[in-house]
Structure formats: C-alpha cells, structure tokens
N, C-alpha and C positions, 0 to 999 in steps of 0.2 A: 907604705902606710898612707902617705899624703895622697898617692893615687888611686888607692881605693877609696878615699873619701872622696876625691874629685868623682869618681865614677857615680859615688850612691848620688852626691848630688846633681849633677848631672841626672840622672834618670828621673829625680824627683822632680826638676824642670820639666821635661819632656812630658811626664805624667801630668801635673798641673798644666799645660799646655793643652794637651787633649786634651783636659776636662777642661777647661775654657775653648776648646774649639767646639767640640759638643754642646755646651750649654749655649754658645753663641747663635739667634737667630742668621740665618742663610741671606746670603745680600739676596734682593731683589723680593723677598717673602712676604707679605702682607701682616701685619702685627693687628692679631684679635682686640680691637680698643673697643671696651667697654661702652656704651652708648652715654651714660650718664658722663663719660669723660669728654664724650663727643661737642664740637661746635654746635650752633644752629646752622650753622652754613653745610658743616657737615652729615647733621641728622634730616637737613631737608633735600640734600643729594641722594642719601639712603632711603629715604621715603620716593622720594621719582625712580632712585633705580627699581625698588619694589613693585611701583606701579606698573612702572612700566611690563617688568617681568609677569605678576598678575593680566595683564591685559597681554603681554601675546601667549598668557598657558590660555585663559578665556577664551580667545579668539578663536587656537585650536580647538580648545573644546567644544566649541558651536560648528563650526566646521566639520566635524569627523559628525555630531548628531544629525549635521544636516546631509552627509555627506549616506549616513545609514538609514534616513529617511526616506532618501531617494531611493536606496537601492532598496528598501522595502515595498515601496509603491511600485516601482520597475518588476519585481517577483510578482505582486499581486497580478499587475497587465499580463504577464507574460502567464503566468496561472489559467487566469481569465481566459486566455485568449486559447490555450491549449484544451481546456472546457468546452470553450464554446465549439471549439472544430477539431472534437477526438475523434468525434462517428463520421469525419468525412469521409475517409477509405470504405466506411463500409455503406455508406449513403450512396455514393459511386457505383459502390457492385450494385446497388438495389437498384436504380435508375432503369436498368434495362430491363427488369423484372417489371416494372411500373409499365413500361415501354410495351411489352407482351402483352400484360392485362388487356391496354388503350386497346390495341389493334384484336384480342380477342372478343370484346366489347362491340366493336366494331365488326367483326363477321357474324357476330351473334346476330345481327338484325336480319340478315339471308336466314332463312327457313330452311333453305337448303345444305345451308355449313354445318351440319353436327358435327361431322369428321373433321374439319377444320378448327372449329370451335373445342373442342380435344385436342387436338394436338398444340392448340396456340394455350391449351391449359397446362397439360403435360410440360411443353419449352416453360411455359412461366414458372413450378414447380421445382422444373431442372435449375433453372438461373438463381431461383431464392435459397434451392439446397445448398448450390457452391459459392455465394457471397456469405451463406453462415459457415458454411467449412471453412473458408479464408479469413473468415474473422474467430477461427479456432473453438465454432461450436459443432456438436456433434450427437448423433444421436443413442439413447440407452439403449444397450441390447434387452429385450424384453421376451418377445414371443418365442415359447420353446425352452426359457433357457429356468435355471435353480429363483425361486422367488427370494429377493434381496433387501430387504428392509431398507435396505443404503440406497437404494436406485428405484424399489417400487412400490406403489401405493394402493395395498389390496382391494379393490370395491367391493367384489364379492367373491363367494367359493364356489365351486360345480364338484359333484360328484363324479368319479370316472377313474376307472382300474385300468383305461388304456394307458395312462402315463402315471410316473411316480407322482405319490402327495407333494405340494409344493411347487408342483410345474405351473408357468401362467401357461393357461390355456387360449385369454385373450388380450390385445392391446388394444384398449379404450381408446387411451390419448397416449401418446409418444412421450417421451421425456428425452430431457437434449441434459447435456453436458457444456460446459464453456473452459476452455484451456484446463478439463480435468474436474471442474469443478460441479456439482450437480445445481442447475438451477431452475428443472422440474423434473419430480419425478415420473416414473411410469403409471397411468392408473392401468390394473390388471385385474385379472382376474384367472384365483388363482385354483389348481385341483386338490381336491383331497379324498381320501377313503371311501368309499362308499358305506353306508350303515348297512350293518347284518339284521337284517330278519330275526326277532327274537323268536325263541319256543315258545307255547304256549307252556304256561303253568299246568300240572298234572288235575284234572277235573276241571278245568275252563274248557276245553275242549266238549265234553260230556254237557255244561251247563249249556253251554249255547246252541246243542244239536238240540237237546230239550227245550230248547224256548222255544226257536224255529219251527218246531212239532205243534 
C-alpha cells in the first residue's frame, strides 16, 4: 500500500515538473517586454535599431527602382535601334536594283542603246522581283484565274461567252501578298454573261414597219 502511494506521488512530481518545464521560457529566448516597461536607454536602442532597418529596406527600394529604370530605357534603345535598322536586309537587296537603274540611265543617252536600255530595264525588274521575294512578298495570282473578293478588286466587267462569268479577263495592276498577308489587291477586270437580245413584243414589230413606210 505505502508503495503505491509512493508511485502516485511520484508521478505527480514528474507531472508538475513538465508543466514547469513547459511553461519555463528557453534559456537564451528573448522575453517580449512591453515598451511602456521599457528604459529610455532602451526605447532609444529600439528606435535606432528600427531606423536603421527602415533605411536599408529604403535603400533597397530605390535601388531595384532604379535598377528597373535602367532596364526600361535600355529596352527603349534597343527598340529604337531595332526600328531604325529593320529594312536593312532589304535596303541591301535594293542597292543593286538602284545600281541598274544609274547605269540604265546612263546608256539611255546613246540613241543607239534601245536594246541595251531593255535589257539594263528587264536586269533592274529582275533584281527588285527577288529582293521582294526575299523579303517574303509575293505576287497574286490574278489573270485567268476564279475572281476573288479576298485578293481582287473589280474595276469593271466585259462581256464574253469565251470564258466562264467570273474569270478576270484583265490585270490592271498586280497585287502582291507579304508573308501570306494581302497588302494590295488585284485591280481586274472581270467577265460576265453576255445580254440576250430581247423579242420584240407582238405588234411592235408591225408599228414600226408602218412608221418607216
């Protein structure tokens, strides 16, 4: 009997031990002190440390603004600069096209260069088609083919039972295409039906042999 009451108390030691081990703050822990309990010596430690922290979040924070500042004005240059010299590729091809002209210009003044003057037109021609094909423009199929609202631009209609209604019969002005995209159309012109000869109305015929008389 004595040593089960030794045991209960015992464990009730043990128990009140834990709970005063638990409710014990942790050596080394920093104890939340109310500021009104605080020194002045103390309250103006806490005030510098504050400051201090205030002044290097600040600092950062001017830093990283200026830091995105730069790199905004750096995108703008580089924008800029990308603008200013997009069309060089294709200024390049054009150069020798320019280059054709000069010296086509230049045989023009012989009387005798038609033929020459031709052919330095035809090379100039050639060289402008394929700096546009390399810069991915191209031209709309037009003459011949089904008339397209999406790619042409009717001027006028002709009559004619050689080809179906709807064919362009002519290509005014050319329309180009750019990487797919249309940015002129075809002006054409296009055929349609011929009109029938209507009857005469029964006695129109009659009236007008008698006036004629």
């Amino acid at each position: 009997m004595d040593a089960e009451k030794q045991n209960k108390v015992s464990a009730e030691s043990e128990q009140q031990a834990a709970e005063k081990a638990q409710g014990a703050p942790q050596e080394g822990a920093k104890k939340d002190v109310p500021l009104e309990k605080l020194t002045k010596a103390e309250l103006i430690q806490k005030l510098k440390e504050a400051e201090e922290s205030a002044k290097k979040y600040f600092d950062l924070y001017v830093r990283s603004q200026a830091e995105m500042e730069n790199l905004k004005k750096r995108l703008r240059r580089e924008k800029e600069e990308f603008l200013k010299f997009a069309n060089e590729s294709l200024i390049k091809e054009l150069l020798p096209v320019v280059d054709n002209l000069e010296n086509a210009i230049r045989h023009a003044q012989d009387e005798n260069s038609v033929h020459a003057l031709r052919e330095g037109l035809e090379l100039t021609l050639k060289g402008m088609r394929d700096a546009l094909s390399k810069a991915g423009v191209e031209e709309v199929k037009a003459l011949g083919e089904r008339f397209d609202p999406n790619f042409h631009y009717a001027v006028s209609q002709e009559e004619t039972s050689e080809v179906e209604t709807g064919t362009v019969l002519q290509e005014l002005q050319k329309g180009y295409l750019l990487n797919q995209r249309l940015i002129r159309p075809s002006m054409v012109v296009v055929s349609k039906a011929p009109t029938e000869a209507s009857d005469p109305e029964p006695g129109q015929e009659e009236h007008v042999t008698d006036r004629d008389s």
